[in-house]
N, C-alpha and C positions, 0 to 999 in steps of 0.2 A: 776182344778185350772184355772183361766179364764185369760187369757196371758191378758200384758199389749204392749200395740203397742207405737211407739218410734218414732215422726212425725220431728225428728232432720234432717235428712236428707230433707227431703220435702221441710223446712220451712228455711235453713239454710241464703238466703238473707234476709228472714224479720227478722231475730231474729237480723242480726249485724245491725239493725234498729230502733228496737223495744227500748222505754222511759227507763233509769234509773230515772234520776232528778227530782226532782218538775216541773223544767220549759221545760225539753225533754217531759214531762206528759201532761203536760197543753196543749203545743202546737198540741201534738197527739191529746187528746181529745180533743180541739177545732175541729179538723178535721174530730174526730167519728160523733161528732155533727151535724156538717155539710153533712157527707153521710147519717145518720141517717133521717134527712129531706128527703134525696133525694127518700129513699126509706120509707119510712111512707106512707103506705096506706090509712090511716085512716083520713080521714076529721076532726072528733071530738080530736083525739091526736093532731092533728097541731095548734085545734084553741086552747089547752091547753097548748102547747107548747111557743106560739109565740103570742105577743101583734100585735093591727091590721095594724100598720106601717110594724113589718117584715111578717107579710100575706102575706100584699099588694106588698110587695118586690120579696117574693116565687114564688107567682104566675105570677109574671112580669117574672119568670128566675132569678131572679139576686140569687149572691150570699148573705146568710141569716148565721148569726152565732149563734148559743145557747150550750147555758153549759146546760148538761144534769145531771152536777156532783154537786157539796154539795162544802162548804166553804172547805178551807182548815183545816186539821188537827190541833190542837198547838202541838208543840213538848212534853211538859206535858202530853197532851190526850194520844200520841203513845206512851210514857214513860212507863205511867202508866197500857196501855195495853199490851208490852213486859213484864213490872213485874208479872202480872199476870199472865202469860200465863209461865214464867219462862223463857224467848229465846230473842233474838235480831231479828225484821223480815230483811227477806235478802232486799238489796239495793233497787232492782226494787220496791216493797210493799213500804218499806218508804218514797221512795219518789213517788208513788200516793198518799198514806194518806198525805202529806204533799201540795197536789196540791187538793186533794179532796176525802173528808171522807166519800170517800160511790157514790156508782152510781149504777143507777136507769134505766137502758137502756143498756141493753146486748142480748137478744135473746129470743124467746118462753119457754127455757127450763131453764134457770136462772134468777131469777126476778131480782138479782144484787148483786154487792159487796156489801156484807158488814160494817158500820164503823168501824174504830179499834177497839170502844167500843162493837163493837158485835161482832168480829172475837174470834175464839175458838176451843176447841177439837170438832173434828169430835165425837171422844167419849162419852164427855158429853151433847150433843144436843139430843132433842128428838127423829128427824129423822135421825141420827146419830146413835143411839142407835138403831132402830127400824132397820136399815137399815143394822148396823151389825148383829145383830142376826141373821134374814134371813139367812144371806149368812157365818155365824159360823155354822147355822146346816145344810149346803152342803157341804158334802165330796168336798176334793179339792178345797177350797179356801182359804185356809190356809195364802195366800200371801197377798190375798184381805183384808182378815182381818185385818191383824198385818197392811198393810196402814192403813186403816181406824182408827185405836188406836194410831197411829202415829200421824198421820197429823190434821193438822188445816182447819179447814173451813173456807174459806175468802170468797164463795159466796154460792148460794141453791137457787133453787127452786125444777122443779121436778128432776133435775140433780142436780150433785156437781161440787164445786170449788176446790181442797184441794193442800194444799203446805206441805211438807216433810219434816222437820227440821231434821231429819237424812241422808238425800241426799243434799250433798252443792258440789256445783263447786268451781272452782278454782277462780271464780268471786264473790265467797257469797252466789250465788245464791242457791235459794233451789228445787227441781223437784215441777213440776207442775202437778196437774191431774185434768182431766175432765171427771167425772163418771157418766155414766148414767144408775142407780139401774135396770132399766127395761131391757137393752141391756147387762151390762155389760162392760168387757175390757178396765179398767181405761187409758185412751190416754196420755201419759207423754208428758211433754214439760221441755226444758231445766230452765224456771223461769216461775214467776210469770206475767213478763212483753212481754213472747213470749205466755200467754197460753190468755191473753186478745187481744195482737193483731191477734192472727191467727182468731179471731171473726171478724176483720180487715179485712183480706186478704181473708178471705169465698166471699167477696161482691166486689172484687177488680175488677172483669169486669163491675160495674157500673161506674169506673172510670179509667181504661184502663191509663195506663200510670205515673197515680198520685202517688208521691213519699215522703213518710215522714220522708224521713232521714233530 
């Protein structure tokens, strides 16, 4: 059985930190945004990123803003996507879809959230499916699995995003996990909205002191 690791402890300031709201949301990600630039390597992503007025800004230093993320949600769209899926998402998730339906910009191993309209079983997805098999016919993962038929998929790439609808806190919240099929060892986080910011706080010595509470 391939233990799941429990980064509560670690992360406990940023989580009493971390967006519930549409507008706790927004203003976070305004801010990813903006470290996002700081650290973009790439020449050709900045000139996609950014018309030539904020370029010209970037490369002066100055401070440069961009939404990385998608319109907001309608409350219809989430509606319609909790029916389907049969659940209410916990607090943190509603209110990102409701600040932005989808984002485009998380890391090498996750291409992104999600919209509501594509959030889903981990079960019924192709790589999902592919991805439980494997690890059904290993002795000893028995725990692996039943997450994986559980949980929901709110992001993917060559890792997973998944939230728990059978693990809720006392907050709504539902556990968070970040899987990665090649390593193993699903890494929990207390929600949905400590498992995007610890993506957050990985990069927090490029900005030494900055505070998003």
């Amino acid at each position: 059985m391939i233990r799941m690791s429990d980064p509560t402890e670690r992360t406990d300031n940023a989580v009493a930190a971390v967006p519930t709201s549409p507008q706790e949301w927004r203003d976070f990600l305004e801010r990813y945004g903006e470290r996002y630039l700081k650290s973009c390597a790439d020449d050709d992503e900045l000139v996609d990123l950014l018309d030539e007025d904020q370029l010209d800004a970037f490369d002066r230093g100055e401070r440069v803003s961009v939404w990385l993320g998608e319109a907001p949600a309608r409350e219809e769209a989430l509606v319609a996507s909790e029916e389907r899926l049969g659940v209410r998402f916990p607090p943190s998730l509603r209110g990102f879809f409701l600040a932005s339906d989808g984002w485009a910009h998380l890391d090498a191993w996750v291409e992104g959230v999600h919209p509501c309209g594509r959030v889903a079983w981990m079960r019924d997805g192709d790589a999902g499916m592919r991805v439980t098999e494997i690890y059904e016919s290993i002795p000893g993962n028995e725990d692996d699995v039943q997450l994986f038929r559980r949980s929901v998929e709110v992001a993917r790439g060559e890792d997973f995003w998944l939230l728990d609808p059978t693990d809720v806190g006392p907050d709504g919240e539902w556990a968070a996990y970040e899987f990665a099929p090649k390593y193993g060892n699903p890494t929990k986080f207390p929600s949905f909205s400590a498992l995007f910011h610890s993506g957050y706080d990985e990069g927090e010595g490029e900005d030494e002191g900055e505070d998003l509470a």
